[in-house]
C-alpha positions as CSV (number, residue, x, y, z in Angstrom):
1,X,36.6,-89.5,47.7
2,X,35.9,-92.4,49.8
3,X,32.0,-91.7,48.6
4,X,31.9,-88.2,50.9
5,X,30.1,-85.7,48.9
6,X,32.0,-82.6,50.6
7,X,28.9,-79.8,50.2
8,X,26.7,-82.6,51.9
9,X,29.3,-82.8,54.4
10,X,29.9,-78.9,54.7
11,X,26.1,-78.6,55.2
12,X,26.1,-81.5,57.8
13,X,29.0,-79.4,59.6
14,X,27.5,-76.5,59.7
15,X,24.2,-77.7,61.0
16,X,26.1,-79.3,63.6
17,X,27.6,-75.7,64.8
18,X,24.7,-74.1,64.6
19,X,23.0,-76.8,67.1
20,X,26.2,-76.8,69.0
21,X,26.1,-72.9,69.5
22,X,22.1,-73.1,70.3
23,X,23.3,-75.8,72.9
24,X,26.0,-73.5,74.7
25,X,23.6,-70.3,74.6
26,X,21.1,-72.3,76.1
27,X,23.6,-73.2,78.7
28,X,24.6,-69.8,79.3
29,X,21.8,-68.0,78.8
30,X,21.9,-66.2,82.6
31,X,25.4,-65.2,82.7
32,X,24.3,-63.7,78.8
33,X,21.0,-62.4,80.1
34,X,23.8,-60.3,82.8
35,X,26.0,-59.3,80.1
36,X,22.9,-58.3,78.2
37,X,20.9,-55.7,80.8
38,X,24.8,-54.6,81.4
39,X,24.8,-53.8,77.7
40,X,21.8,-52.0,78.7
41,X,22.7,-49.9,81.0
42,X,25.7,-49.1,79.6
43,X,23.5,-47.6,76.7
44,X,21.6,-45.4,79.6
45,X,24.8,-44.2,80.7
46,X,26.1,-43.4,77.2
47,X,24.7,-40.0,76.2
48,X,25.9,-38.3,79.4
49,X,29.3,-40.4,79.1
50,X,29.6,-39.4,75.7
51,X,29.3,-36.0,76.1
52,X,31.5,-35.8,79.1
53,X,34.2,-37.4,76.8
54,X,33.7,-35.4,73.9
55,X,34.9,-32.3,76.4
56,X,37.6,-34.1,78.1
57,X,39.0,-35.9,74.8
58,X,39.1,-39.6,73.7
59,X,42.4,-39.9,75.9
60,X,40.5,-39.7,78.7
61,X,37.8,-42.2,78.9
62,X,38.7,-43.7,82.5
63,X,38.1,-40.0,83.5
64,X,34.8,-39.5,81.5
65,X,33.4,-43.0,83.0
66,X,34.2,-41.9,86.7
67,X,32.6,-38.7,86.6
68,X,29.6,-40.2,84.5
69,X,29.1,-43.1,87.2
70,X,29.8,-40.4,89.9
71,X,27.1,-37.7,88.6
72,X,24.8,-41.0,88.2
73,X,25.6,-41.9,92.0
74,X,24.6,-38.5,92.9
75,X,21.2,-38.3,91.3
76,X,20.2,-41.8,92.5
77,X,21.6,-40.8,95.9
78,X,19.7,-37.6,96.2
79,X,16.6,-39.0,94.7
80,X,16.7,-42.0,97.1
81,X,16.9,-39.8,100.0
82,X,14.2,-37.4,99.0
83,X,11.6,-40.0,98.5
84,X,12.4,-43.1,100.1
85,X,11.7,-42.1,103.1
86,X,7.8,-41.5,102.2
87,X,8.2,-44.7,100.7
88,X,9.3,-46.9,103.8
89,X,6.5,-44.3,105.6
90,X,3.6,-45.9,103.1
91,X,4.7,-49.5,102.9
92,X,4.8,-49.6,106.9
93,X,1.4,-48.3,106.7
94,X,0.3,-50.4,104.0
95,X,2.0,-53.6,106.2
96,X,0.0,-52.9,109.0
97,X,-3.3,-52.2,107.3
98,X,-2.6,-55.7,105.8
99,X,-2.8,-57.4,108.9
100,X,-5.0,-55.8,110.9
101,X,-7.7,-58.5,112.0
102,X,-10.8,-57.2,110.1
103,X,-8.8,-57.2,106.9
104,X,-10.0,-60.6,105.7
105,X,-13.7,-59.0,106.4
106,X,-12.8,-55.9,104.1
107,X,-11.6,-57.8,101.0
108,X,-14.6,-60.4,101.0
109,X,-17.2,-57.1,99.9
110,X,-15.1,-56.0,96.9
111,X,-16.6,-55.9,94.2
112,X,-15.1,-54.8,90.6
113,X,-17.6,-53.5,88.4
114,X,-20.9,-56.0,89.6
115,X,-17.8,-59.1,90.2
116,X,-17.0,-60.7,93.6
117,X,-13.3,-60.4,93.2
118,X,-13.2,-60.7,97.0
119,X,-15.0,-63.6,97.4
120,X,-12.4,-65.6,95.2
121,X,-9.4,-64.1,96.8
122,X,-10.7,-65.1,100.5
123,X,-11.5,-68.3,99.5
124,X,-7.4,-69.0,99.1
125,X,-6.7,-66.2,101.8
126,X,-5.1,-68.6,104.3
127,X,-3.0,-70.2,101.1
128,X,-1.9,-66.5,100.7
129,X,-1.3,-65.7,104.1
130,X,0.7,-69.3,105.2
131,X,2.8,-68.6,102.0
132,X,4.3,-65.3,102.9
133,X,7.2,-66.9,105.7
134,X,8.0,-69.5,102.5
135,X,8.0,-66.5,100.0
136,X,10.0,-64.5,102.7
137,X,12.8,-67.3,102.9
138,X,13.0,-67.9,98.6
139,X,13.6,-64.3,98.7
140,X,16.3,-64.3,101.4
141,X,17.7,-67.4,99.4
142,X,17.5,-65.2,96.0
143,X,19.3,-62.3,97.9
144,X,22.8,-63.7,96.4
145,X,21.0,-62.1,93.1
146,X,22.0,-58.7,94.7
147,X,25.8,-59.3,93.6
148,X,24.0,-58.5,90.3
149,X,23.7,-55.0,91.0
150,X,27.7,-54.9,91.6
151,X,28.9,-56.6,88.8
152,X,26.0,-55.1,86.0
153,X,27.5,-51.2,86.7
154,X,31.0,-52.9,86.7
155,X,30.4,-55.0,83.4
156,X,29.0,-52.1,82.3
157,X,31.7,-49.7,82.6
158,X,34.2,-52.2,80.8
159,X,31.5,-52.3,78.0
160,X,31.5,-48.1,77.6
161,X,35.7,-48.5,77.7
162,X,36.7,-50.9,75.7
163,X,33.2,-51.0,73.6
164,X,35.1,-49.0,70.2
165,X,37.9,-51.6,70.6
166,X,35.5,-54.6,71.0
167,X,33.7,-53.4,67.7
168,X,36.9,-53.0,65.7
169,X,38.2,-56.6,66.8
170,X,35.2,-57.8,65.9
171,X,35.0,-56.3,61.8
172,X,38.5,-57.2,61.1
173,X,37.2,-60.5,61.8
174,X,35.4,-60.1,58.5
175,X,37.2,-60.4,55.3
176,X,33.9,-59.8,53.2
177,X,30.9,-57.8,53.9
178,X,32.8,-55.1,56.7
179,X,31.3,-52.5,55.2
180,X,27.6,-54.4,55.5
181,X,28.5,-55.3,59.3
182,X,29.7,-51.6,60.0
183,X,26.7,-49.8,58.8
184,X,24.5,-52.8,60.4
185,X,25.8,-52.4,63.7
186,X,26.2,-48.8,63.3
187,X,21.9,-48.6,62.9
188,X,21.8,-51.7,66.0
189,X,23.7,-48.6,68.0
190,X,21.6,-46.1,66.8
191,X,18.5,-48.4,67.8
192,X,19.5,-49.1,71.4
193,X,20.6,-45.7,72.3
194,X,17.0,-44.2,71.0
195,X,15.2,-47.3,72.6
196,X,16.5,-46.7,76.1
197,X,16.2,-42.8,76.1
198,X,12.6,-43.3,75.0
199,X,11.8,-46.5,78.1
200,X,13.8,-44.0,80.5
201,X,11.7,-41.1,79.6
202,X,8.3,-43.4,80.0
203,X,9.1,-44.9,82.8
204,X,10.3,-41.8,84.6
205,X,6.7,-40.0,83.2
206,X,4.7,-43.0,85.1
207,X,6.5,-42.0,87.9
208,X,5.7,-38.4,87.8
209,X,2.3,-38.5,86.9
210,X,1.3,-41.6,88.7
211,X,2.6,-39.7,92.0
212,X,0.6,-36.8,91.3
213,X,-2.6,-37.9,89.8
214,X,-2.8,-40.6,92.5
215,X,-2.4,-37.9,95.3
216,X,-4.3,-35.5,93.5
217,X,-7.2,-38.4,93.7
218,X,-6.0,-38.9,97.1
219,X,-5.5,-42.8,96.9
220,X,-3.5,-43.6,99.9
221,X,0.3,-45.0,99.0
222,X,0.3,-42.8,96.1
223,X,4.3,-42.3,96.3
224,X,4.4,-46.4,97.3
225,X,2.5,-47.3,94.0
226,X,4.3,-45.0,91.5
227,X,7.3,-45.9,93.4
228,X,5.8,-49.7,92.4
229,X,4.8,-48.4,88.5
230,X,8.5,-47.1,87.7
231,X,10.6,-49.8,87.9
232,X,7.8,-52.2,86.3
233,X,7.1,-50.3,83.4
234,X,11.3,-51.5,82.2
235,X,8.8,-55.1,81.5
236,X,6.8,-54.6,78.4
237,X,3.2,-55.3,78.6
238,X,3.4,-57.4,81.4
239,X,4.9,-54.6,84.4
240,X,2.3,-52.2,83.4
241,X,-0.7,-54.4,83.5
242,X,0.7,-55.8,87.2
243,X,1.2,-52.0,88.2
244,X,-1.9,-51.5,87.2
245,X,-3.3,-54.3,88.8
246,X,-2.0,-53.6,92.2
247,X,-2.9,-49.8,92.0
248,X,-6.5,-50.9,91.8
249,X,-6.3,-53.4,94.6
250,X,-5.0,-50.9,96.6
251,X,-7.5,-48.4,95.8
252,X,-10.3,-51.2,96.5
253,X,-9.3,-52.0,100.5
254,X,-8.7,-48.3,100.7
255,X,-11.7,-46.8,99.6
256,X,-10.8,-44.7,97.1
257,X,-12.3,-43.8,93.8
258,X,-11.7,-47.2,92.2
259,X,-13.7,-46.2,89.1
260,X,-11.4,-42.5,88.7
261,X,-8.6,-44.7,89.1
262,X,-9.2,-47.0,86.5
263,X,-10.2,-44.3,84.1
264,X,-6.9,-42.6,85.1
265,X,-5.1,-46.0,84.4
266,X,-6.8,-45.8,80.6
267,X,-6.3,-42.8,80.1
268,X,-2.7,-42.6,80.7
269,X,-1.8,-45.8,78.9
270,X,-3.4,-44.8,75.8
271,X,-1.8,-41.5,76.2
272,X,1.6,-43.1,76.2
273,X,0.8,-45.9,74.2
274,X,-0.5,-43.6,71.3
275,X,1.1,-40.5,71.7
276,X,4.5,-40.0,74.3
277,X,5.6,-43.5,73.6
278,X,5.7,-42.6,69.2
279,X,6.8,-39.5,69.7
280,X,10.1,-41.1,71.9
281,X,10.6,-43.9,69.6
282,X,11.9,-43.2,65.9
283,X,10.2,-44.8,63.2
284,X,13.1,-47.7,63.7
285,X,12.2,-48.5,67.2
286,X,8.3,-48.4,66.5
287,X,7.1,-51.9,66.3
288,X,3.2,-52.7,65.8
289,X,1.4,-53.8,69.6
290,X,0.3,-56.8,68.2
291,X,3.9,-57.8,67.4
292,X,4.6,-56.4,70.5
293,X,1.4,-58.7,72.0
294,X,3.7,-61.6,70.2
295,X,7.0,-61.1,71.3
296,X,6.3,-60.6,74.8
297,X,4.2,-63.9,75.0
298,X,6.6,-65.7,72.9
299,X,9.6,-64.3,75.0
300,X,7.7,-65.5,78.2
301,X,7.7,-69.4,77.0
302,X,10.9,-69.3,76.1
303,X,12.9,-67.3,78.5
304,X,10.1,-66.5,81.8
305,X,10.3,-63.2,82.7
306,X,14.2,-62.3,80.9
307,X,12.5,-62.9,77.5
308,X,9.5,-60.7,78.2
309,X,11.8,-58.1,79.4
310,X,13.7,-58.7,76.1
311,X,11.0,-59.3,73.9
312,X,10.8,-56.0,72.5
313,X,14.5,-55.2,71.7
314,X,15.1,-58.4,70.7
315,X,12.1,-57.3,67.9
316,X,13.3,-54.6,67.3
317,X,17.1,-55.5,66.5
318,X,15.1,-58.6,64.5
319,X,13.3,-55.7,62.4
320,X,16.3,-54.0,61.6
321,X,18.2,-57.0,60.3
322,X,15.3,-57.8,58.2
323,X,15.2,-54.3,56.6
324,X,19.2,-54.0,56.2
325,X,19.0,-57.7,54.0
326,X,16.1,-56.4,52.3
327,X,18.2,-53.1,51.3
328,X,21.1,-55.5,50.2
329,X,19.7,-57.2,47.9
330,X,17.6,-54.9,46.4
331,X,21.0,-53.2,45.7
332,X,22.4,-56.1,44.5
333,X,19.4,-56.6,42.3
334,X,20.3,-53.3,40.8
335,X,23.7,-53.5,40.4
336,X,22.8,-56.8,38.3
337,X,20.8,-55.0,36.2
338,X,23.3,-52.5,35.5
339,X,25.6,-54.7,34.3
């Protein structure tokens, strides 16, 4: 009709949506990257939810979420108030060692295994020094951010309410393949919940042996640098490496053991790169480093530091989605021959 060929047209139509959709998510994609590290921590929260749930029946989810976010409260609480103070102690002292008037002296002799690593960063040190007031103001301006850690717990506890409800809506959206998008999102579930135990786990193991190796070694800030470790080691490749990085740094203006340290730094990453970190993950969540390598440099380019935070769930999910196609049709493949 009128010369239209309609598939030509249908294709045309839906490679216009698809376009369209990229457009919006591109548009969107910081109020999505929120929704997503609610999603998040919603799945941190959901093995203590759900069991608190299971005792106090479905009926009585509002209850089960305010006693989950109130035991969560409590730990964070108590933990803050054991150790921050040793923090604030050791980042005052760190503060003042950093600008005491020989300082600039100090970092010109390190040396790093037979490199002048001081001599390049002095050569820029009044760059770095006359661009802490501006770095000071950005993060004073960035400081809106904060709202973030508000409306993340709240997002999150409308995602652990309503998140059965949200599924269902969604799969009676589906006329064909429901069963396909149950048991798909029923593995994605699966996947997140093992994926965040195993990253809690590691990054509360940095923590604890970073704090005790370090003082054990007795690097100064030890408390201050796992305090540093924990919170990075959420970033794949990228955190650990800058933890890293500043644990040695430290260790070089201090006078440690910089050469124990860095062997400690080896060690440990190999340990839970090759053994705590397999043993956490299922066989689902495992994904080979250099994939790993990929997805975090690809996820910088195109996202900054959100992608390389996602880069390896993202991955992960990807694999799955592969593997469940992969099942279909070699299920469909045999139901053809049957016939």
């Amino acid at each position: 009709m009128l010369g239209i060929d309609l598939k030509a047209a249908r294709y045309t139509w839906t490679a216009a949506f698809v376009l369209l959709l990229l457009g919006v998510i591109y548009l969107i994609r910081e109020t999505l990257f929120v929704f997503t590290i609610a999603l998040m921590f919603a799945y941190l929260l959901y093995p203590l939810f759900d069991g608190i749930d299971r005792r106090l029946g479905s009926t009585r989810r509002t209850a089960a979420l305010a006693i989950t976010y109130l035991i969560v409260l409590s730990v964070i609480g108590g933990f803050s108030a054991f150790i921050g103070s040793h923090i604030a102690n050791e980042a005052g002292q760190l503060a003042a060692q950093i600008r005491k008037p020989g300082f600039e002296d100090q970092v010109r002799n390190w040396n790093l295994f037979g490199f002048a690593v001081g001599e390049q960063i002095v050569s820029h040190y009044a760059q770095i020094v006359g661009a802490i007031p501006s770095i000071s103001l950005k993060v004073l301006s960035a400081s809106t951010n904060l709202v973030y850690l508000v409306i993340i717990p709240i997002l999150s506890f409308f995602i652990l309410k309503d998140g059965r409800e949200i599924r269902e809506s969604f799969l009676q959206l589906l006329d064909h393949g429901r069963q396909t998008a149950e048991d798909t999102l029923a593995d994605a579930h699966t996947l997140m919940l093992q994926y965040m135990r195993a990253l809690l786990f590691l990054c509360l193991a940095t923590l604890v042996a970073f704090s005790i190796v370090l003082s054990v070694m007795r690097v100064p800030y030890a408390i201050l640098l796992a305090s540093i470790a924990f919170p990075l080691e959420f970033i794949p490749l990228v955190g650990p490496l800058t933890a890293a990085a500043i644990i040695i740094s430290v260790s070089l203006f201090s006078g440690a053991h910089v050469v124990g340290v860095v062997i400690f730094l080896m060690i440990y990453r190999m340990f839970q790169d090759y053994v705590l970190s397999p043993h956490l993950m299922s066989k689902g969540v495992e994904l080979h480093p250099l994939l790993v390598i990929f997805g975090v440099f690809a996820g910088g380019e195109i996202g900054g530091v959100e992608g390389v935070f996602l880069s390896v769930p993202v991955l992960a999910l990807l694999r799955l989605l592969y593997y469940r196609l992969r099942k279909g049709r070699v299920i469909s493949g045999m139901q053809a021959i049957a016939r």
